[in-house]
C-alpha positions in Angstrom: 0.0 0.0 0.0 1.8 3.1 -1.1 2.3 5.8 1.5 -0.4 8.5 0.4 -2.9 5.8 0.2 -2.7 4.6 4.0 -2.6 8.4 4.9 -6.1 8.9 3.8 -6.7 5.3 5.2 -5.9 7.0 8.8 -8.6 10.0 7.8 -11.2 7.5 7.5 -11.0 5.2 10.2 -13.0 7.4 12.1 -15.3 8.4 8.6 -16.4 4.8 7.4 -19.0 4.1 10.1 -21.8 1.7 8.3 -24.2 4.7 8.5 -21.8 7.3 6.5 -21.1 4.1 3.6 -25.2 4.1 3.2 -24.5 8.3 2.7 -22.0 7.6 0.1 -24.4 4.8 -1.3 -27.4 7.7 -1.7 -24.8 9.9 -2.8 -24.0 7.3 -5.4 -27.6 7.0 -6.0 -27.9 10.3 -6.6 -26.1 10.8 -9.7 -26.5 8.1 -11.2 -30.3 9.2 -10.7 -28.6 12.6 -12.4 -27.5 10.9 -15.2 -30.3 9.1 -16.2 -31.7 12.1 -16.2 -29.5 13.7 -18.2 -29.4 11.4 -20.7 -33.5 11.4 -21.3 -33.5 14.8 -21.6 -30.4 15.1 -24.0 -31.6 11.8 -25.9 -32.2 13.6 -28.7 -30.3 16.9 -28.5 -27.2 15.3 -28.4 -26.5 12.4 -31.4 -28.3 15.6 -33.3 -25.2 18.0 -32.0 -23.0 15.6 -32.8 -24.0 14.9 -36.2 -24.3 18.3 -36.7 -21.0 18.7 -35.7 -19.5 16.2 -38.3 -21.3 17.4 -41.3 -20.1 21.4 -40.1 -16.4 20.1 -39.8 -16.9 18.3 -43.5 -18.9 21.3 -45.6 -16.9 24.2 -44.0 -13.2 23.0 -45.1 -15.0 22.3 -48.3 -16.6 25.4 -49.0 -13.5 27.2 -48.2 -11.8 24.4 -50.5 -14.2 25.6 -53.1 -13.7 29.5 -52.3 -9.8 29.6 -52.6 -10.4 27.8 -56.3 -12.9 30.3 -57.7 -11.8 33.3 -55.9 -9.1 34.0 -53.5 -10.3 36.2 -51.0 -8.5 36.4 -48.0 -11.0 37.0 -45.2 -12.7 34.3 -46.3 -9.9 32.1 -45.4 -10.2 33.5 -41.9 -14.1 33.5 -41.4 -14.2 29.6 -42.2 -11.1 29.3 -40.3 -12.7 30.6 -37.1 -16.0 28.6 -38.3 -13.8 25.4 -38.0 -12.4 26.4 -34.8 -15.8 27.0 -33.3 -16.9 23.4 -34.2 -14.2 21.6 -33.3 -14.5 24.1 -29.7 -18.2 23.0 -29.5 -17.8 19.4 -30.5 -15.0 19.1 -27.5 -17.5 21.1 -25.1 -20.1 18.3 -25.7 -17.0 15.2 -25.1 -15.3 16.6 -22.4 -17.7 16.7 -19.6 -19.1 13.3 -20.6 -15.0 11.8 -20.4 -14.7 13.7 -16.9 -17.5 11.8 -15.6 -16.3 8.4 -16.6 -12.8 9.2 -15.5 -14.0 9.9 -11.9 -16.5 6.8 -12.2 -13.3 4.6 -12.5 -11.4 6.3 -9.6 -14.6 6.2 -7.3 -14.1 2.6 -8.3 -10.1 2.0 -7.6 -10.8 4.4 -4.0 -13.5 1.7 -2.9 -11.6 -1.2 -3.8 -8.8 -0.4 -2.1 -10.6 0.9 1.1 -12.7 -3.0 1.1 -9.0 -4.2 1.2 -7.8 -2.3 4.3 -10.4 -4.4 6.9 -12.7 -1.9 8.7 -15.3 -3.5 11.2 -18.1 -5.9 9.5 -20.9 -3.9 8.8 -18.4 -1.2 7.1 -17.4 -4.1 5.1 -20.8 -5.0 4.2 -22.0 -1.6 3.5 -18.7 -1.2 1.3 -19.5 -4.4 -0.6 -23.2 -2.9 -1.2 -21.1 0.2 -2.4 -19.3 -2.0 -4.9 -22.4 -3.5 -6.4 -24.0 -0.3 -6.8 -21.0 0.9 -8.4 -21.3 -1.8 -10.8 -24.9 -2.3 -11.5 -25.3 1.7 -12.0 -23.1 2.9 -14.6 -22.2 6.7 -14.7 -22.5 7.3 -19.0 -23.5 10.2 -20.4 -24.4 9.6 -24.0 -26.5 9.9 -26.9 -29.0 7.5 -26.5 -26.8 4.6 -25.6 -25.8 4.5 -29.1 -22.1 5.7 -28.4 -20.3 7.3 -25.3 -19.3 10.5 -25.5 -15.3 10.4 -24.5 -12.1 11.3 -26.4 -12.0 8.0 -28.1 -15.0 9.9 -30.1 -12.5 12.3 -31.2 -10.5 9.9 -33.5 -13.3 8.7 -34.9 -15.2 12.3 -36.0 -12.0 13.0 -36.9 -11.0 10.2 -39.4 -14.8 10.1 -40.6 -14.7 13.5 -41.9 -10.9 13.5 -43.3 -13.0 10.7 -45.3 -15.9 12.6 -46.4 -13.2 15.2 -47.3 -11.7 13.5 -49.6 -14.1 11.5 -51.2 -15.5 15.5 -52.1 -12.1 16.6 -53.3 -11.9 13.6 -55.7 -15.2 13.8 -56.6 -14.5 17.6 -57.4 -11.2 17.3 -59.0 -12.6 14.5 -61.6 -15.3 16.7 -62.8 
């Protein structure tokens, strides 16, 4: 057990009484109870944000594709620029929060394993094993309808989706 670890370990020998566990489990409860939430009421909102997202990273490096052909006009070059910029901004506002929340979800989980290791009294142990299942069985994920999390392994695949799109318009283009 490494040093910082059975620190905190000391801080909550006197915390983890079987009545504050069953807090933590509510507290648990809680936001998952948040999330579901969430995700009903962004069902919709958000694999529509997303989408729109991906089709505004493809047509606006296209159109300004298409603008420095025909014309070169240089603020142009800056207005889609920024346009570009703003969906990519947007696209990582919507990711971001979503990755945050699994990422603490995992050390929530790591922080109660480790604590059901160190032997508190019986019923701590047994309110920390109801902990555990509860961690399991409720899931924190934010997402669009359960058809994909939102995390930064999204990012890749926007990414090479639209490079795709991209160029499948550029060769479409250039053969005409």
């Amino acid at each position: 057990m490494d040093q910082r670890f059975a620190q905190h370990v000391f801080f909550f020998l006197d915390f983890l009484t079987p009545a504050n566990v069953r807090k933590l489990i509510e507290i648990y409860d809680g936001i998952f109870d948040a999330t579901v939430a969430v995700n009903r009421f962004y069902s919709i909102t958000l694999p529509v944000s997303v989408l729109n997202c991906i089709i505004c990273l493809i047509i606006t490096p296209f159109v300004l594709y298409q603008q420095l052909i025909s014309v070169n006009v240089e603020k142009f070059v800056y207005t889609q620029s920024f346009w570009m910029t703003c969906h990519v901004l947007r696209l990582l506002l919507m990711i971001e929060p979503c990755h945050y929340c699994k990422e603490e979800e995992k050390d929530i989980r790591r922080l109660v394993l480790k604590l059901m290791n160190v032997g508190f009294g019986k019923e701590v142990q047994t309110q920390m094993k109801l902990l555990w299942i509860n961690l399991f069985e409720n899931n924190i994920d934010i997402g669009p309808g359960h058809f994909a999390t939102l995390s930064r392994g999204l990012i890749p695949t926007i990414s090479a989706s639209a490079t795709t799109y991209l160029i499948v318009l550029f060769q479409s283009r250039s053969s005409k």
